[in-house]
Structures are given as structure tokens and as C-alpha cells.
C-alpha positions, 0 to 999 in steps of 0.5 A: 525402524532406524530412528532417523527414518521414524523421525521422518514418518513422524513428521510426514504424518503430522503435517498430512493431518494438519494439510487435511485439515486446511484442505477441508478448510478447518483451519481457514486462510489466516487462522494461527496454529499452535507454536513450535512447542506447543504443537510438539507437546500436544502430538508427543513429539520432538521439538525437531519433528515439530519444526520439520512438519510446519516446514514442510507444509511451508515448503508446499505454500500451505503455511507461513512462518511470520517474524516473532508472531508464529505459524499460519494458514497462508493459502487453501489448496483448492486453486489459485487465481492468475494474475492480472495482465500488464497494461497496454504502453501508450501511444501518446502524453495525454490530460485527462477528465475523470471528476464524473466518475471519481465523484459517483465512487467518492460520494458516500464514503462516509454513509453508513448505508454502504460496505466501502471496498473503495477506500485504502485506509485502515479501519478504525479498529486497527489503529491506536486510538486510545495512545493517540488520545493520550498524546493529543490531551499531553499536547494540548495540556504541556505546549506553551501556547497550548497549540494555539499558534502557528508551527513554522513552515517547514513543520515541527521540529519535534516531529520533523526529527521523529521523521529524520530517524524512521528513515533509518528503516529504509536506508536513509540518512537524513537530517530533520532540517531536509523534512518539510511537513505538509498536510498529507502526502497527496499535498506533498506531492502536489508541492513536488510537482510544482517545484520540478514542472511547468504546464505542459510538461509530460509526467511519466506514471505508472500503469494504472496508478491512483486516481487523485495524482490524475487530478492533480496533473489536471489542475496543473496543466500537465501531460501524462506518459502511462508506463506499463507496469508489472503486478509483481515487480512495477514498471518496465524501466526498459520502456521508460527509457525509450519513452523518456526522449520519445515524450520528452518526460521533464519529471517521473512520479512513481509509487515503488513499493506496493503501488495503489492499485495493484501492489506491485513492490520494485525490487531493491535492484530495479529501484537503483536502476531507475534513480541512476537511469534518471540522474544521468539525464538530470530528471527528477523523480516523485517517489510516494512512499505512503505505504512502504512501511506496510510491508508483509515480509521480514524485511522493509523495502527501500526506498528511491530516495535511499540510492539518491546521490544528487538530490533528485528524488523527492521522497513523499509519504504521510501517516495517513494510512498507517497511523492517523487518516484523518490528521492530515500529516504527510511530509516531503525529503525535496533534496536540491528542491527544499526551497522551492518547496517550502515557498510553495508551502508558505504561499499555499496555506501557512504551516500545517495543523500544529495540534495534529503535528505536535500530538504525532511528534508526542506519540513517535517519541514514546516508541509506540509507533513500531509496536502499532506497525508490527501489529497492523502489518500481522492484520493487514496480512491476515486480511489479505489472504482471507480476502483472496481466499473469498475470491477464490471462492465465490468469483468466476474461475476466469477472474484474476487478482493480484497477491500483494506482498504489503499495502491495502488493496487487491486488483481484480481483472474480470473477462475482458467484456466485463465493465468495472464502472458497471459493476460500480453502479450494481454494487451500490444497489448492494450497498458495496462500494467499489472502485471500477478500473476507469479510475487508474489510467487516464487513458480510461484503460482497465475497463474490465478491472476495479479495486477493492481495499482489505483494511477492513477485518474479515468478518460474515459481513464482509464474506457475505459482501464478497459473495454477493460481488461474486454473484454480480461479478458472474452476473455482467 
């Protein structure tokens, strides 16, 4: 047998083994195979055919191939759900009053006695406590006044440079005097809003988008303009542009990439689209950011605010989902609306937690946060698809859940009669926690849907919790 043709047989016949083995799920979703090499010495064969096998089976989807960590198992062979559908365009700029439901969901966030599926935040075992502590003890230990006293208004320098040098990651260039530090990011979009509307004013948001911007659009006598939104690749910009002089839209907030809930990522493309589409009728745009660097892939996306050329993107963002939730540090890129934001900022609260401030500036400067983002984006990822892999096999064949490409949470559609809310109520019976799709549209759309979050690590009790949503899920 020619050699080149015996190479090939070798290879083919490597990765049927390895194929059988997800299909009978020895290998599950997530699972690391062996390296290159060590796959190579183990099967007594070249490194070449090696290579050529995991290629092969990555070309039928089985396998990935993830930057400088190796090989794993992306997805069982049995069958893939659909995804979701697009929402419905609205009829009209609408207020809206969720506070019931939003408190039956919210309520026991921190009860032992229930799974919470309804939170997108890390677990704590993915974050770096420890290094975290190290920097909150050398702050408290090395300031002056021991953090005692107040930062500036516009935040910590220290860290308002740290900040101004990660936006390298996503094309931007700013100085750290554009940066205004605020108490997460939901308060810097709060910020963001004020400076650029009045009450009354229509605000264009995606469809369905996260409940707490409802809330804040409420308190601030606000108007909302749903735009349908795209599972894979955000909203229809074909429809904003018709709906902009239709409800007279003053401002846009937006979540490009990996939008909560359901994961949706702009394409770099689309998002110069949108930022030109806006600054030739001078509107500003609310770009929340906080979980673009969640990415799965090689590659971060960019941002809104990295095509912006007349300062009309405010740029959001915060470490509370990939550093440290509880902290409360976010911050604001305002462009031409600095002032009216740090105004805003001095007249709400002062300045924001120093300690908090003072102890991430600590930890950014010590180059630890890439090398914690590296690993939490491997885990999250890993979660991701044995998450899928559990509703593949325990939910309705009818159900439909989106497949995020970064972020926390997955979109689940459940046949159109079914009740999210309804299913909330179940589930807390179970001890789940679940977040029903009345929550994400403020014209109570999504009535069929919920979200659940994967920050949590896949284990037997989660598999059983996802078995049992299954169940009822099969049972509405």
C-alpha cells in the first residue's frame, strides 16, 4: 500500500474510534483529549496522522481545537436542538412594570435552599479569591490613608489607567482621563442615560434584552422601542433604521456582543454599520459591554465605541462578571458626554468605594487578570456545552435553545403554549431557580421562554437539577 494512502486509513481509522467513543458518550461534551503528541505516541503513529485525525473529526463538529489549551469534545452526535426564534417588531414606544415578577425571581438569590439557574455571574470557585485577597491586604496595608478616604469623582487614577490599557483588546485608544469610574456597570448606564435623554423620550433596545435596563428606563420616564433581535448575530439594523423616525428614538442602548439573554455577538461589520447609521442623525448609543471579554473563540470582539469618531458611543462595562461581582466596580468611556456624567456621578454618591477600587488597580498592575480570563473563558465554555449537551437530552425534542459563542446564559423556547413564569413557580418547589421570558421584553414578549445562567460548574447536581427542568418543562 502506497504510503500516502496507508496515512490516510491510519488517520480515518484513529478518529472512528475516537467518534465512537463520544457517540457512546465515553468521551462526554467538554472532556480534554490527549495532545497531539501524546495521542501520537499512544496509537504508534505519526504526529502527522495525529494531526490529520482531530482534524477530521473537527471538521465534522465533533471536536474543537481551543488556543493554547488543546482538544475537546465540542458536541454529542445524537441531535442538536434549533434555535430560537427572532422576536416579534413592536407596534409602538411603550413604559412598562415588571417589579412583581422581577421580585418572585429575585428574591432568594442567596438561599442555600435553592439551584439558582437565574443569575449570570460566575461562581465563586471560578474566580481568584486568593490573588484578590493578596491585593485587598497590600492596599489596605500600602495607601496612605489606608483607603479611608475619598477617591476623586472620576475614579482612581491607578485604575482608570489600568482600564485605558485593556481597551487595547478591543481596539480602542483611550486615555485614562476619558474613564469615569462607577459602582458597577448598571450604574454607568443609569449615568449614560441621563446625560443623553429627557423624560419622555423613546430609547431603541434589543429584543429581549436584560430586565434591570426595564427598570431603569421606568424610573427615568422613559419610552422603549423593542428592536428584533437575531440569536446569532443581534439586531436587525434594517429595522432600526425605519423605526428611528417612526418613534422618534433620541438614544440607543445596546448590548453587542453576547447580549443577556440570548448570546447574540454583532459581527465586527454590523457594529461599524450601526455606529455610522446613528452618528449621521447625531444619536447617541449606550454600548454595555460587560461581557465582552467572555469570548469563547480566538479572538475578542470589538467594540462599538472602537469605530466611533464623534464621541457618541458611551462605552459600559465593569468587572462584575468576570472578576469580582460583589466589589461593584464598573466604569463609563462618555466621549462628548464626560461632563455631564461625572456631574451626574458627583451629585449621586460622591465617588465610588476606594478600597474596592484601589485593591483591582492592585491586581490589574500584577498582569494576573489575563491569565484569570484565559481560564474562566476555557470553564465557562466547557459549561456551555455540557449545559446544551443536558438539554439535548433531558428536554422535550420540541424545545430550542440558543449556542452561545461567549457570555453566561443560554435562551431556552419552549412550545408556544408553554409558560415561563409558570415554570418559574414549579421550579422553586424543586429548589431551581429560573428566569421566565416575561422578564426580557417590556412588552411581556417571550412568554414561552426563560433563561438559565452556566457559571456554575457542571456537576451531578446540576445534571440532576437540569433533568428535573426537563421533566417539568415536559410536564407544562
Amino acid at each position: 500500500m502506497p504510503a500516502i494512502a496507508k496515512s490516510e486509513h491510519l488517520y480515518h481509522e484513529v478518529a472512528d474510534r475516537i467518534e465512537e467513543l463520544i457517540a457512546r458518550q465515553a468521551l462526554k461534551v467538554g472532556d480534554k483529549l490527549l495532545s497531539v503528541r501524546a495521542l501520537s505516541k499512544e496509537q504508534g503513529i505519526s504526529l502527522s496522522t495525529a494531526f490529520q485525525a482531530y482534524y477530521h473529526l473537527e471538521s465534522k463538529g465533533l471536536i474543537e481545537a481551543r488556543p493554547q489549551s488543546g482538544y475537546y469534545v465540542k458536541f454529542s452526535p445524537r441531535h442538536s436542538l434549533a434555535l430560537p426564534a427572532c422576536c416579534e417588531p413592536a407596534d409602538e414606544a411603550m413604559p412598562v412594570s415588571l417589579d412583581d415578577m422581577i421580585t418572585s425571581v429575585y428574591n432568594d438569590l442567596r438561599s442555600t435552599n435553592i439551584l439558582s439557574f437565574s443569575v449570570s455571574s460566575p461562581a465563586p470557585a471560578l474566580l481568584p479569591v486568593a490573588k484578590l485577597k493578596k491585593s485587598v491586604v497590600h492596599s489596605l496595608n500600602h495607601e496612605t490613608d489606608h483607603c479611608l478616604g475619598y477617591e476623586h469623582v472620576q475614579g482612581n487614577a491607578g485604575l482608570r489607567k489600568q482600564i485605558a490599557k485593556l481597551s487595547f483588546n478591543w481596539g480602542g485608544t483611550p486615555a485614562e482621563d476619558e474613564v469615569v469610574i462607577t459602582a458597577g456597570c448598571m450604574e454607568a448606564l443609569t449615568f449614560s442615560l441621563k446625560a443623553v435623554t429627557q423624560p419622555g423620550d423613546a430609547v431603541a433596545i434589543e429584543s429581549p434584552t436584560y430586565s434591570g435596563i426595564f427598570r431603569v428606563m421606568q424610573s427615568l420616564g422613559l419610552h422603549v422601542v423593542e428592536i428584533p433581535t437575531d440569536p446569532r448575530h443581534g439586531l436587525d439594523l434594517a429595522y432600526l433604521e425605519t423605526a428611528i423616525p417612526r418613534f422618534q428614538i433620541k438614544a440607543c442602548l445596546f448590548v453587542p456582543n453576547f447580549n443577556n439573554p440570548i448570546g447574540s455577538c454583532m459581527p465586527d461589520a454590523k457594529k461599524m454599520q450601526l455606529v455610522q447609521l446613528l452618528a449621521k442623525r447625531e444619536i447617541p448609543l449606550i454600548e454595555d459591554d460587560i461581557y465582552g471579554e467572555l469570548y469563547f473563540g480566538k479572538t475578542r470582539p470589538r467594540t462599538c465605541k472602537s469605530f466611533d469618531k464623534k464621541g457618541l458611543v458611551l462605552h459600559c462595562s465593569s468587572f462584575s462578571k468576570s472578576l469580582a461581582p460583589g466589589y461593584r466596580i464598573g466604569w463609563v468611556l462618555p466621549g462628548r458626554f464626560k461632563q455631564q456624567v461625572i456631574g451626574l456621578k458627583r451629585m449621586s454618591n460622591v465617588a465610588t468605594n476606594t478600597l474596592a477600587q484601589v485593591s483591582i488597580a492592585h491586581f490589574l498592575q500584577n498582569g494576573r487578570y489575563e491569565l484569570h480570563l484565559r481560564h474562566l473563558r476555557k470553564a465557562l465554555h466547557t459549561h456551555s456545552l455540557q449545559y446544551l449537551q443536558a438539554i439535548n437530552e433531558f428536554f422535550p425534542s420540541h424545545t430550542k435553545v440558543t449556542q452561545p459563542e461567549g457570555g453566561f446564559v443560554l435562551w431556552v423556547e419552549m412550545y408556544r403554549k408553554a409558560d415561563g413564569y409558570k415554570l418559574h413557580k414549579r421550579a422553586l418547589r424543586h429548589g431551581i431557580g429560573i428566569a421566565p421570558g416575561q422578564l426580557f421584553s417590556a412588552s411581556q414578549q417571550f412568554g414561552n421562554y426563560f433563561r438559565i445562567s452556566y457559571g456554575t460548574p457542571y456537576s451531578d447536581k446540576i445534571e440532576k437539577a437540569l433533568k428535573t427542568l426537563g421533566e417539568l418543562v415536559a410536564g407544562l
